[in-house]
DRENDO-1510 file (C-alpha; in Angstrom, 1 decimal, always signed):
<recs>
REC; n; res; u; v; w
REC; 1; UNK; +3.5; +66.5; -99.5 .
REC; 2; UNK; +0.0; +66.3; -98.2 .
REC; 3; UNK; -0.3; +65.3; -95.0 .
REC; 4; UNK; -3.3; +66.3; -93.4 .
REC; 5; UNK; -4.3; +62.5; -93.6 .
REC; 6; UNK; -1.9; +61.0; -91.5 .
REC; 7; UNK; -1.8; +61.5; -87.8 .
REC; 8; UNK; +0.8; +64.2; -86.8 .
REC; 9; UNK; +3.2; +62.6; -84.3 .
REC; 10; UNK; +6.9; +64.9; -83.6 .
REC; 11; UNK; +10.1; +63.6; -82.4 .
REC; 12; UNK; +11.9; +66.1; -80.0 .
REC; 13; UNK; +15.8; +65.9; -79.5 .
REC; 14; UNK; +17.3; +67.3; -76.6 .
REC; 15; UNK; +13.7; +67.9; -74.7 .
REC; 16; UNK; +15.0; +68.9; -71.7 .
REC; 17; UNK; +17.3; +71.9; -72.8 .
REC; 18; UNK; +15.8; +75.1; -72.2 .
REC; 19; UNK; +14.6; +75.3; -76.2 .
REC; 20; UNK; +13.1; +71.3; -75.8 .
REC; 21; UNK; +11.4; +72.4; -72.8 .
REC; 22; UNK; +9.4; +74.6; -74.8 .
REC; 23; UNK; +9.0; +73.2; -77.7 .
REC; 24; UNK; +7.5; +70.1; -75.7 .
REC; 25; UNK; +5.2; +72.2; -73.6 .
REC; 26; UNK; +4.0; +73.8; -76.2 .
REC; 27; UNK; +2.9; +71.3; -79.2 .
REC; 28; UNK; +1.7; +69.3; -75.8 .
REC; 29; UNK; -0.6; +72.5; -75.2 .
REC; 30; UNK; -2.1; +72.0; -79.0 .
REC; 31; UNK; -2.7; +69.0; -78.1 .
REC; 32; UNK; -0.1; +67.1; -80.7 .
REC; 33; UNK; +1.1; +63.9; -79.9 .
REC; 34; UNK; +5.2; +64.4; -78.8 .
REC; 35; UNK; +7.9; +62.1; -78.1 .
REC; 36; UNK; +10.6; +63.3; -75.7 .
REC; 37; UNK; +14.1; +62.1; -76.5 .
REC; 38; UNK; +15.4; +62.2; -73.1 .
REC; 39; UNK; +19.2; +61.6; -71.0 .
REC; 40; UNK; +17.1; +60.8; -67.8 .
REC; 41; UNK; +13.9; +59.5; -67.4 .
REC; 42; UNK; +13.5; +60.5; -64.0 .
REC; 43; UNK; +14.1; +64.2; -64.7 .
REC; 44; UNK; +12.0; +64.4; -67.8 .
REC; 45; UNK; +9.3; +63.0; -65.4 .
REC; 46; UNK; +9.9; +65.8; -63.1 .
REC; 47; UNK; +10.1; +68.3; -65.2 .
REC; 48; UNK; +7.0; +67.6; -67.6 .
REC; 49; UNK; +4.4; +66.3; -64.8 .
REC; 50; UNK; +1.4; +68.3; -66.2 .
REC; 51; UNK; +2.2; +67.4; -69.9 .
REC; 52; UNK; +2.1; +63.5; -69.0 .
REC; 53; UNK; -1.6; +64.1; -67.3 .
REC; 54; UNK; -2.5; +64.8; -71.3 .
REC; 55; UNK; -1.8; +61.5; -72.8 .
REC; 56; UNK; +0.2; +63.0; -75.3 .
REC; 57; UNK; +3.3; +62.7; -74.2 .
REC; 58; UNK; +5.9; +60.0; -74.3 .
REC; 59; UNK; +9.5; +59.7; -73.6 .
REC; 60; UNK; +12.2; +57.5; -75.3 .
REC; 61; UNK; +15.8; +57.4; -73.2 .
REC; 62; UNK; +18.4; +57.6; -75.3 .
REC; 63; UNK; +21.7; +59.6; -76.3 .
REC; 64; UNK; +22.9; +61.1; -79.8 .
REC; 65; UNK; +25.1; +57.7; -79.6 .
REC; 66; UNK; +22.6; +55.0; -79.5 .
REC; 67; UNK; +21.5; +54.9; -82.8 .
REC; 68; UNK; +19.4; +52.0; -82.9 .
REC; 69; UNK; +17.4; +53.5; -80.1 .
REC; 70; UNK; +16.7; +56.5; -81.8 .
REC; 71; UNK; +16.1; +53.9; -85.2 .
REC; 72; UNK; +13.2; +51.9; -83.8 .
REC; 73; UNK; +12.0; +55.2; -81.7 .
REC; 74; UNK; +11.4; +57.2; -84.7 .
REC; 75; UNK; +9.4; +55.3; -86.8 .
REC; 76; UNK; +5.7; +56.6; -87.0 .
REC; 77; UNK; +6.6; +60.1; -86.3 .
REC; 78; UNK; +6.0; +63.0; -89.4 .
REC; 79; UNK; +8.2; +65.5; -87.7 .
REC; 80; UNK; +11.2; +66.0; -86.4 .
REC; 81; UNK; +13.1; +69.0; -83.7 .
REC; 82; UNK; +16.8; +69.0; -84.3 .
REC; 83; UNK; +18.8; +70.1; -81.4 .
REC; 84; UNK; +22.6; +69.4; -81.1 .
REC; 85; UNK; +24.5; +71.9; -79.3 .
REC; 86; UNK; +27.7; +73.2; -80.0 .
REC; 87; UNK; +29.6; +71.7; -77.4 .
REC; 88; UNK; +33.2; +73.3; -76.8 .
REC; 89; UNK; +34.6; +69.6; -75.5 .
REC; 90; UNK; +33.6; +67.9; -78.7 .
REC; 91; UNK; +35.5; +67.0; -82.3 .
REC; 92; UNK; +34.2; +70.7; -84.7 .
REC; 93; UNK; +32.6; +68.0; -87.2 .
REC; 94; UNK; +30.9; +66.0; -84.6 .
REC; 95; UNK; +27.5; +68.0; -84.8 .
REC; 96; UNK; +27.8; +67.8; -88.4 .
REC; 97; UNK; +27.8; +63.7; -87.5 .
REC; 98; UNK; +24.9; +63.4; -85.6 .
REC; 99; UNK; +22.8; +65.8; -87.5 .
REC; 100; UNK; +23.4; +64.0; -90.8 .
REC; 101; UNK; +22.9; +60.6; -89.4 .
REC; 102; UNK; +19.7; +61.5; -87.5 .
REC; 103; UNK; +17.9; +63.5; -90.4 .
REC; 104; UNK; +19.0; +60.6; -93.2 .
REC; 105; UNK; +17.7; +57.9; -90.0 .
REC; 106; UNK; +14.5; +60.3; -89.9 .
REC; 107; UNK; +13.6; +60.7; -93.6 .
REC; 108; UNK; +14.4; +57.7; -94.4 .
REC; 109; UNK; +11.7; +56.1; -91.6 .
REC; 110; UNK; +8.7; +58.5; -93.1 .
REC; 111; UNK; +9.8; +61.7; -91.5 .
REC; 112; UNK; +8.2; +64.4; -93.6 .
REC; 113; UNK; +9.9; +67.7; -91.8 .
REC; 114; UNK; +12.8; +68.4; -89.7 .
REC; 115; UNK; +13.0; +71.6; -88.1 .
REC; 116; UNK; +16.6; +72.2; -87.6 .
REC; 117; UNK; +18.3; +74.8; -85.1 .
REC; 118; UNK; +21.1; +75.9; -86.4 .
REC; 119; UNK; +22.5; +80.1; -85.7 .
REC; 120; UNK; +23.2; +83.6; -87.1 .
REC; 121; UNK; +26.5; +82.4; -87.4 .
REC; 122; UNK; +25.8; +80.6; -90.5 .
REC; 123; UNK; +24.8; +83.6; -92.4 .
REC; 124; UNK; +27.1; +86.1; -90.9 .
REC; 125; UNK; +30.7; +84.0; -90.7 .
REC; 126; UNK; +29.8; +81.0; -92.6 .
REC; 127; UNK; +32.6; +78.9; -91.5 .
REC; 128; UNK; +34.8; +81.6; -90.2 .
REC; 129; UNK; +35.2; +80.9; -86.4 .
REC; 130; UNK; +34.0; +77.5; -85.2 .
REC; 131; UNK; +30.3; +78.0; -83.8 .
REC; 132; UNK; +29.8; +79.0; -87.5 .
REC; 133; UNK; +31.9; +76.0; -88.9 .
REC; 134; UNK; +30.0; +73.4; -87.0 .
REC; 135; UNK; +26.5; +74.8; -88.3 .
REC; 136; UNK; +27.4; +75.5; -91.5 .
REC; 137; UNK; +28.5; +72.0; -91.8 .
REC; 138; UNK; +25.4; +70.4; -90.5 .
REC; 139; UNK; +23.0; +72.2; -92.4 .
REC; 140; UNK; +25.0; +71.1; -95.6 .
REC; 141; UNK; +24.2; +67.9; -94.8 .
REC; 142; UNK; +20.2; +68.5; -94.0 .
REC; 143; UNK; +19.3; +70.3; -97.0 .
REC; 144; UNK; +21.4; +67.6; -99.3 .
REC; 145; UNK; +19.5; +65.0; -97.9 .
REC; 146; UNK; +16.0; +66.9; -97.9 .
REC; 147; UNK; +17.0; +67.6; -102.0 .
REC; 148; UNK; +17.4; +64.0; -102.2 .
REC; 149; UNK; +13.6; +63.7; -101.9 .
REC; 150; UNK; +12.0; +66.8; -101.9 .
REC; 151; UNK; +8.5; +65.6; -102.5 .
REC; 152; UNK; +8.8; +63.6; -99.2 .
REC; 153; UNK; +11.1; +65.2; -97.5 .
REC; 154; UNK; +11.0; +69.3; -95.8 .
REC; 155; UNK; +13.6; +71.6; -94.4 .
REC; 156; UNK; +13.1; +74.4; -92.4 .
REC; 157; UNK; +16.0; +76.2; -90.4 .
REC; 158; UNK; +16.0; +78.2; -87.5 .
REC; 159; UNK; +19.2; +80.9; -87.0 .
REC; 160; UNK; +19.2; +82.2; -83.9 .
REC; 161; UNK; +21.5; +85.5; -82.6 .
REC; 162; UNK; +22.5; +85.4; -78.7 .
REC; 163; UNK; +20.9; +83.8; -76.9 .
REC; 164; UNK; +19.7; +85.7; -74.1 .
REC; 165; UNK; +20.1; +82.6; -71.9 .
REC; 166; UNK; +23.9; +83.3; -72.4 .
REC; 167; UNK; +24.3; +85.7; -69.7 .
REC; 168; UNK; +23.3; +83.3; -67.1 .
REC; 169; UNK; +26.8; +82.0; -67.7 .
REC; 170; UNK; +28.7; +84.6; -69.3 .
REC; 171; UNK; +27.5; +87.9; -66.5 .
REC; 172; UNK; +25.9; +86.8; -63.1 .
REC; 173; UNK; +29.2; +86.5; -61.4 .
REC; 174; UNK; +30.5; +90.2; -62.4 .
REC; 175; UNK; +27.3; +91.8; -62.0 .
REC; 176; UNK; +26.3; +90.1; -58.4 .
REC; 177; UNK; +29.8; +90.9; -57.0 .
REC; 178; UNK; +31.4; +93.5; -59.2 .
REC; 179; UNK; +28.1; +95.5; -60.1 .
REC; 180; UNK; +29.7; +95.9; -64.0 .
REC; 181; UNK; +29.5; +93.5; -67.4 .
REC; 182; UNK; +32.5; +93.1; -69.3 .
REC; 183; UNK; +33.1; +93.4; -72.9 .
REC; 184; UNK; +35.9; +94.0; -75.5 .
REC; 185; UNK; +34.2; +95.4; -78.3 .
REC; 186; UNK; +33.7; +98.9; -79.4 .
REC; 187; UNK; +31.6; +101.2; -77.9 .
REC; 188; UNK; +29.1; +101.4; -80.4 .
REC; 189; UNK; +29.2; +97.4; -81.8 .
REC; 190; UNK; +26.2; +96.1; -80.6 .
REC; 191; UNK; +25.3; +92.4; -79.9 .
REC; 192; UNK; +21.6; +90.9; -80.8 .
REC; 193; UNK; +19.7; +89.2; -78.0 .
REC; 194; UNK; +16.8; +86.6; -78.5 .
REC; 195; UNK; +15.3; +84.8; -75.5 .
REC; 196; UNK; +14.8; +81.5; -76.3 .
REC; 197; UNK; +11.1; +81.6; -75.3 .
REC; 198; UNK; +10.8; +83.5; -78.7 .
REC; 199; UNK; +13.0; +80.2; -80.3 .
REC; 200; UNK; +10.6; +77.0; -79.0 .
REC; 201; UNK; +7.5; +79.0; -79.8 .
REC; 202; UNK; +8.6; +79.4; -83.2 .
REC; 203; UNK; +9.3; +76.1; -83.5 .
REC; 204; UNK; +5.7; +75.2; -82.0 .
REC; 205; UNK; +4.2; +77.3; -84.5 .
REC; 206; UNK; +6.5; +75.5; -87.5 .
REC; 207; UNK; +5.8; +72.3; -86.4 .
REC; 208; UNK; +2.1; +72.4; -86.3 .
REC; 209; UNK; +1.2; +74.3; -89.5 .
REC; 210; UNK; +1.2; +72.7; -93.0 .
REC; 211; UNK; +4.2; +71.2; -93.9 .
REC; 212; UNK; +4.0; +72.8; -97.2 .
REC; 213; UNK; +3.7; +76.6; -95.7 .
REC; 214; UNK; +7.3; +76.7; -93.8 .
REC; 215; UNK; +8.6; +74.5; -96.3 .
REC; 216; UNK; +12.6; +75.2; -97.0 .
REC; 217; UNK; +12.8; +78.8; -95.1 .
REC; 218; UNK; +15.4; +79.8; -93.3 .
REC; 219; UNK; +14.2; +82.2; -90.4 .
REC; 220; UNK; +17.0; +84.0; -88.7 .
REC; 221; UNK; +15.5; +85.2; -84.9 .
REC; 222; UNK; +16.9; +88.4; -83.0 .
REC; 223; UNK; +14.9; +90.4; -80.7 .
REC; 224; UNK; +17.1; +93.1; -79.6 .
REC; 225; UNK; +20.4; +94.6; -80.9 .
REC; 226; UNK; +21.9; +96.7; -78.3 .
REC; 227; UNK; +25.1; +97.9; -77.2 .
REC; 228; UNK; +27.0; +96.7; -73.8 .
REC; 229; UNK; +26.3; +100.6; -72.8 .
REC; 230; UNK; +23.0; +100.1; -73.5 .
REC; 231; UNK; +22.6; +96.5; -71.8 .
REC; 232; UNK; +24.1; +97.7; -68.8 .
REC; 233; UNK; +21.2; +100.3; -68.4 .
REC; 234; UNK; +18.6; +97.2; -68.7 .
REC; 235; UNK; +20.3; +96.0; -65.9 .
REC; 236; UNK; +20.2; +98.9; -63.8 .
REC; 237; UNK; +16.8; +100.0; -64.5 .
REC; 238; UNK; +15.8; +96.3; -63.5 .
REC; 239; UNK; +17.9; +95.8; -60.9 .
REC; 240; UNK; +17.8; +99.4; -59.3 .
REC; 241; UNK; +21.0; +99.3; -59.1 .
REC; 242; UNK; +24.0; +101.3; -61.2 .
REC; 243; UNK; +25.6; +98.3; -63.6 .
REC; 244; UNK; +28.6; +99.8; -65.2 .
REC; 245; UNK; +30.2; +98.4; -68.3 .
REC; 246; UNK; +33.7; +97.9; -68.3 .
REC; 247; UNK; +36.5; +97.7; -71.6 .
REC; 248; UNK; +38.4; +94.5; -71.7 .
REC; 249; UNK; +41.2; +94.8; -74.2 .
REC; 250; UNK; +40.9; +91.5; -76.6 .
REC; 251; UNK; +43.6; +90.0; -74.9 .
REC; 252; UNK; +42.6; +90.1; -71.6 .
REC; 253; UNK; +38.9; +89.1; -72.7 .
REC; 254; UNK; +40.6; +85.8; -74.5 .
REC; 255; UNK; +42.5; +85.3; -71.5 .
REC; 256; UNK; +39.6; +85.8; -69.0 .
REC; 257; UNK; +37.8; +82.6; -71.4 .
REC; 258; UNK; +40.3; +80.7; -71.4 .
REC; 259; UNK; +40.9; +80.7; -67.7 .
REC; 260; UNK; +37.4; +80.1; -67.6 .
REC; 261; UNK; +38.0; +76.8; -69.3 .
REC; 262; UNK; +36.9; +77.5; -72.5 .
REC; 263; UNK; +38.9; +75.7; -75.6 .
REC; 264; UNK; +40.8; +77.9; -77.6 .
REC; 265; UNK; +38.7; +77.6; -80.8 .
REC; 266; UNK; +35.4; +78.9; -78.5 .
REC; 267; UNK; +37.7; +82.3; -76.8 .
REC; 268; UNK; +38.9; +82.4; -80.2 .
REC; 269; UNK; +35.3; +82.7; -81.6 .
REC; 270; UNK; +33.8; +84.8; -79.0 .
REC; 271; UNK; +36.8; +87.2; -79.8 .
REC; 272; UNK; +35.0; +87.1; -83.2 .
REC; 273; UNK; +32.0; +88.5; -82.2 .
REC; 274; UNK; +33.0; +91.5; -80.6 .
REC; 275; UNK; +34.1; +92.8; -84.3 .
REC; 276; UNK; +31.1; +91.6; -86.2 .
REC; 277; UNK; +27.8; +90.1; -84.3 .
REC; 278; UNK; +26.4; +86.9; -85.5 .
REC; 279; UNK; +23.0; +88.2; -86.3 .
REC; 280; UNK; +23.5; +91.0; -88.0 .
REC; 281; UNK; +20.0; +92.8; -87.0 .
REC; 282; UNK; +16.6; +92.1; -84.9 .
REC; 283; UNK; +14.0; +90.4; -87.1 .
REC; 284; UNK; +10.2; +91.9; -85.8 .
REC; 285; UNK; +8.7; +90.2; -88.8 .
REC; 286; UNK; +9.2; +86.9; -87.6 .
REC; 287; UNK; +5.8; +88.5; -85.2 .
REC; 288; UNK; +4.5; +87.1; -88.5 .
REC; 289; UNK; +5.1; +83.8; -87.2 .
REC; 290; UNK; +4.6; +83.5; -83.7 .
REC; 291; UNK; +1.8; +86.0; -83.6 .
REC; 292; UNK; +3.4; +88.9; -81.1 .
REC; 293; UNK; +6.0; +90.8; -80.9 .
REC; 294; UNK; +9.6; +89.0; -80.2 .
REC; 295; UNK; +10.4; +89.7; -76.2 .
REC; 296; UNK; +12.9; +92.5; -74.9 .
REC; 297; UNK; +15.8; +92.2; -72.7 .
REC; 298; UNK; +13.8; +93.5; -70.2 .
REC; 299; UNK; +11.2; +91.4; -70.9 .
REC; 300; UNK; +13.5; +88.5; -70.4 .
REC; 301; UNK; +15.6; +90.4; -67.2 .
REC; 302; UNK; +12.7; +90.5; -65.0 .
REC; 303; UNK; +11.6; +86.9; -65.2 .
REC; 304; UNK; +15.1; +85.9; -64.6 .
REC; 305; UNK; +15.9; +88.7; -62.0 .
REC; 306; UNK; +17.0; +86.6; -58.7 .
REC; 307; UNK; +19.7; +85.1; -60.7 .
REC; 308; UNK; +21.5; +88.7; -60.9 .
REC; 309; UNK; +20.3; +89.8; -57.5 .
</recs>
């Protein structure tokens, strides 16, 4: 699988999530030529101004749908980023769909790697609870299809904890107005955080190496494990302000999710978590890879500190 003789060329899928974003800047920044698989041009345009002054860059509009687009689009490429997310609207085996029909589209067009991102869940619940279900799935289906071939054809898996991301969603509204997170796990279970910085650069570094050195490893990513004790005390060291934490029982906490919308499969799952976290510990060695130290919650907290203010 020697490939330092063909020109590198990488495929992104959903470039302009918070992981794409990343992941785009930062092969643009090596200078590697990038395709953007993008919903809408216009943001893509807006959002990667700079990258486009390099020459490297290039979008292709398309959906996880149109599959002749992403057919004719990813011809010429040697690698490919693999981003689906688990979206709590959608059939549980349609990630498992798209991610087997876009790696067997992208192998079979002279793709040599996919990078997939996949979670923790798949090695702490396998298919128990449905974030884990979905992943477990869809990695089934990439490494079948990279054993098919495995001269050609190269695996590598990113797992993932919490993102830290998460709390954009799941704590601005009781910290801003009720000064307090929410939680229904023990006291001492603790939860392990990973910004998702620490994810696209990761993938950067994976994506630009031999494809022979990463070659079928899985690397599961958590920064920090901490308690919701302990992440309330992030906050109010960050926020100068006292953030309490407060008990939920489980029932209330489902309830509280599903009023939020949430289907009853994702409350269900999240209810999960508060038992057994999906990344059962923080991974420094994967400094290894990325070549520093994976970032803090308070690393993270005072980038995004406006948001909480």
């Amino acid at each position: 699988m020697n490939m330092s003789s063909s020109k590198e060329r990488v495929f992104v899928t959903a470039a302009t999530g918070n992981i794409g974003i990343g992941v785009v800047r930062g092969l643009i920044k090596k200078g590697i030529d990038t395709t953007a698989y993008v919903r809408d041009e216009q943001k893509a345009k807006d959002l990667f101004k700079d990258e486009l002054k390099s020459g490297h860059l290039k979008f292709v509009v398309g959906t996880y749908e149109s599959i002749d687009v992403f057919t004719k689009a990813v011809q010429g490429h040697t690698r490919l980023f693999l981003l689906v997310a688990a979206d709590a609207g959608s059939k549980p085996t349609l990630m498992s769909q798209i991610k087997g029909t876009f790696g067997k589209i992208a192998f079979e067009q002279g793709v040599h790697q996919i990078v997939d991102l996949s979670s923790a869940f798949v090695s702490s619940f396998g298919k128990k609870g449905i974030i884990g279900y979905m992943h477990t799935i869809a990695e089934e289906k990439l490494w079948t299809l990279a054993d098919e071939n495995p001269e050609q054809r190269s695996l590598v898996v990113l797992r993932p904890g919490a993102f830290m991301s998460n709390q954009f969603r799941s704590d601005v509204h009781h910290i801003k107005h009720s000064k307090k997170i929410v939680s229904c796990g023990s006291s001492s279970s603790t939860v392990t955080w990973i910004d998702t910085k620490d994810i696209s650069e990761c993938a950067v570094v994976v994506l630009s190496e031999p494809v022979e050195k990463h070659d079928r490893n899985v690397y599961e990513m958590g920064g920090e494990s901490l308690t919701e004790e302990q992440r309330a005390a992030v906050f109010s060291k960050v926020l100068g302000k006292p953030i309490k934490c407060e008990q939920q029982s489980i029932e209330d906490f489902y309830k509280a999710l599903i009023g939020f919308g949430m289907s009853h499969s994702f409350a269900y799952n999240f209810v999960l978590m508060t038992s057994k976290h999906i990344c059962e510990t923080t991974t420094p060695q994967i400094a290894i890879i990325i070549g520093r130290p994976l970032r803090t919650l308070e690393d993270w907290l005072k980038e995004n500190v406006k948001a909480f203010e």
